[in-house]
N, C-alpha and C positions, 0 to 999 in steps of 0.2 A: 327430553331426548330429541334431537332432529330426525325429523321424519324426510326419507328418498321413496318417490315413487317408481320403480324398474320396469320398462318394458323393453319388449324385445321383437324388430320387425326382420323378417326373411324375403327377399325377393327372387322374380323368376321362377317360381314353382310350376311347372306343368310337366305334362307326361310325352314332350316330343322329341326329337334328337335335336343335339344343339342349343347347349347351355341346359338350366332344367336337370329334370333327375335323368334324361338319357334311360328314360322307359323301363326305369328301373328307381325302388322304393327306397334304395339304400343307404341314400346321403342323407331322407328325413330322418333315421334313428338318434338324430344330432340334436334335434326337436327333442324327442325322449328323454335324452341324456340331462340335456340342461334344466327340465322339467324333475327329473327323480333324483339329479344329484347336486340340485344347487334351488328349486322352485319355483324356476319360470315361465311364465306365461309367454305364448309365440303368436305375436299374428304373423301370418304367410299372404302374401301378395301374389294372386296366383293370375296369370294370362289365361285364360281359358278360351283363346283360339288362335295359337301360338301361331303366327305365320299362314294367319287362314284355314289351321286345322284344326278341330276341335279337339281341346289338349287336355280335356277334363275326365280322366280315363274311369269307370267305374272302379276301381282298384283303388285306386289314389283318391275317390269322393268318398268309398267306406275309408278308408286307413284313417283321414280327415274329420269325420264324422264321428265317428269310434274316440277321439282324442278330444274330442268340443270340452273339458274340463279344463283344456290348458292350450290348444291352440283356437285360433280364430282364424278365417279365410275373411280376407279382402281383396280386390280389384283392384290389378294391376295390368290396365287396359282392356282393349279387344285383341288385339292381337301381336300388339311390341313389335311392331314395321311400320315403318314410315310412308306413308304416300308419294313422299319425295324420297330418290336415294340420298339427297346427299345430307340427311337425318337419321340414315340408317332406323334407330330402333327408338328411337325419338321419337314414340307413332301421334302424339298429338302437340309438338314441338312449331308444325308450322299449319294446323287445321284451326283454320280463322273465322269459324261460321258456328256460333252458338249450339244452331239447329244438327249441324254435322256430327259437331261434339255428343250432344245428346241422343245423336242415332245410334253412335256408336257404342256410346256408354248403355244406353238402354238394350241394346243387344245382350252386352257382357253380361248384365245384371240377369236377364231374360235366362241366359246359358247357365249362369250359378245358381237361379232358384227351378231350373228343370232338376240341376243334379243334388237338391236338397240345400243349399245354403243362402240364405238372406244377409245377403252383403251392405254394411253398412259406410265400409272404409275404402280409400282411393289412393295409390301412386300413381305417378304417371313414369308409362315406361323411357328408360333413359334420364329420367329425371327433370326433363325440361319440359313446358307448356305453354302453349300460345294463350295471351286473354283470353281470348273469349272462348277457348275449350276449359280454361281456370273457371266461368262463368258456369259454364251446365256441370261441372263438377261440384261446384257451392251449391247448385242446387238440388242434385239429385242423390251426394252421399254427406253424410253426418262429420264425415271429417277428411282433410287431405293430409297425407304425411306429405311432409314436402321437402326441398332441399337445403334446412338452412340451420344451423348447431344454434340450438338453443336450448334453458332447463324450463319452459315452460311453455304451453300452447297457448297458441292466437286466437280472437272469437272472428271470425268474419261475417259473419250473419246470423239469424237467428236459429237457424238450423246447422251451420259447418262450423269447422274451427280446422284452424292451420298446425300439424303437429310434427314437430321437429322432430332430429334427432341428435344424438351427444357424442357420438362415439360409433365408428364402424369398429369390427371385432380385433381387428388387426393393429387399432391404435388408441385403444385401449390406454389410456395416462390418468391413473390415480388423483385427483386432487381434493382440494377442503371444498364441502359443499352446504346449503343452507336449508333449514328447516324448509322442506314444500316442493322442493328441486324435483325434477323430473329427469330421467335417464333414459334417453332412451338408446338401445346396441342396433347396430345395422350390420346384415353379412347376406350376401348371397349363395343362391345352392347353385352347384353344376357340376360340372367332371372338373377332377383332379388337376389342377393348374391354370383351367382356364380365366379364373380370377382368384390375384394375388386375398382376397375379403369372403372367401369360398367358406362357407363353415364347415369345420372339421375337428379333426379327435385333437390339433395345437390351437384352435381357435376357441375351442370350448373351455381348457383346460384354463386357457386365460382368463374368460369368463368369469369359471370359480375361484380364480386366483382374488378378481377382484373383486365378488362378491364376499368372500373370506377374510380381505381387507377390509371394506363397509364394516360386517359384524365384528371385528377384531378394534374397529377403529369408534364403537359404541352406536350408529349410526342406525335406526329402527326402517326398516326396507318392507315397501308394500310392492306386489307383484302385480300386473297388470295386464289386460289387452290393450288394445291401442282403442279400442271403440269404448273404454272406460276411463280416459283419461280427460 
């Protein structure tokens, strides 16, 4: 039987206005859903100082915590702004100093394990990364999900590896896959419109559409976090 590895990463999580759950709990139950009605594992990518505020709310560190059977938190920056405007949220897209990178990443790290979580995993917000912030990212987390469709992860050192993804929620295309494949779903949370890849009660549904095709189609599916892959 061909064996698919499934994971599934969530971006943008934090408790401030403006993109995020908008200080409110209600978009994660999506997290839930795909966990009791289909057995997914979710890492979440959380900013945990959104725009300089500390966006790690005690409310949303128990909800998180409470869930560690099927979600996982990773870092997704310090703060998702850019030093320069004209990277908007690109926050380490044009920080060119090893030493800088690592200030600021050892912060985030510093803010996740006051609020209880030992973060192993790394996006970079916006998606883009200067070298040498790529360079204290290889060295201070276990993995980077990074920008580029693949079924398999990269080893880059002896501590990171590079881990792709397959599919945002919204584009979603069935096809033949091979024993050992890797899948991983990309969507992020916010208000209502603000991105067309937003997970929701049409983006999940798909989900299970195509998890129902996998099992329909004989296909043996392992669940995963991203920090086990």
């Amino acid at each position: 039987m061909t064996k698919l590895t499934i994971a599934m990463s969530l971006d943008d999580v934090h408790y401030q206005l403006n993109y995020g759950l908008e200080r409110s709990l209600g978009n994660l139950k999506w997290i839930e859903w795909l966990h009791d009605n289909v057995g997914i594992k979710t890492t979440v990518f959380v900013v945990p100082k959104w725009h300089n505020q500390i966006s790690l709310h005690p409310q949303l560190n128990r909800w998180l915590l409470d869930r560690s059977e099927y979600i996982e938190v990773a870092c997704h920056g310090l703060t998702h702004k850019s030093i320069d405007s004209k990277f908007d949220s690109a926050e380490f897209a044009n920080i060119n100093s090893v030493q800088e990178a690592e200030k600021r990443l050892t912060e985030a790290k510093a803010i996740f394990k006051r609020s209880g979580f030992d973060v192993v995993g790394f996006k970079a917000p916006g998606w883009l990364i200067h070298p040498a912030s790529r360079l204290a990212v290889h060295g201070l987390f276990n993995y980077y999900a990074d920008h580029f469709i693949a079924r398999k992860t990269i080893r880059v050192n002896t501590k990171c590896k590079r881990v792709p993804y397959l599919y945002e929620l919204q584009k979603i295309s069935p096809s033949v896959y091979s024993d050992g494949d890797l899948i991983v779903l990309h969507a992020h949370i916010g208000p209502d419109g603000s991105n067309d890849n937003n997970i929701s009660e049409e983006l999940c549904n798909k989900v299970k559409g195509f998890i129902d095709y996998l099992n329909k189609e004989g296909y043996e599916l392992e669940f995963k976090f991203m920090r086990d892959l």
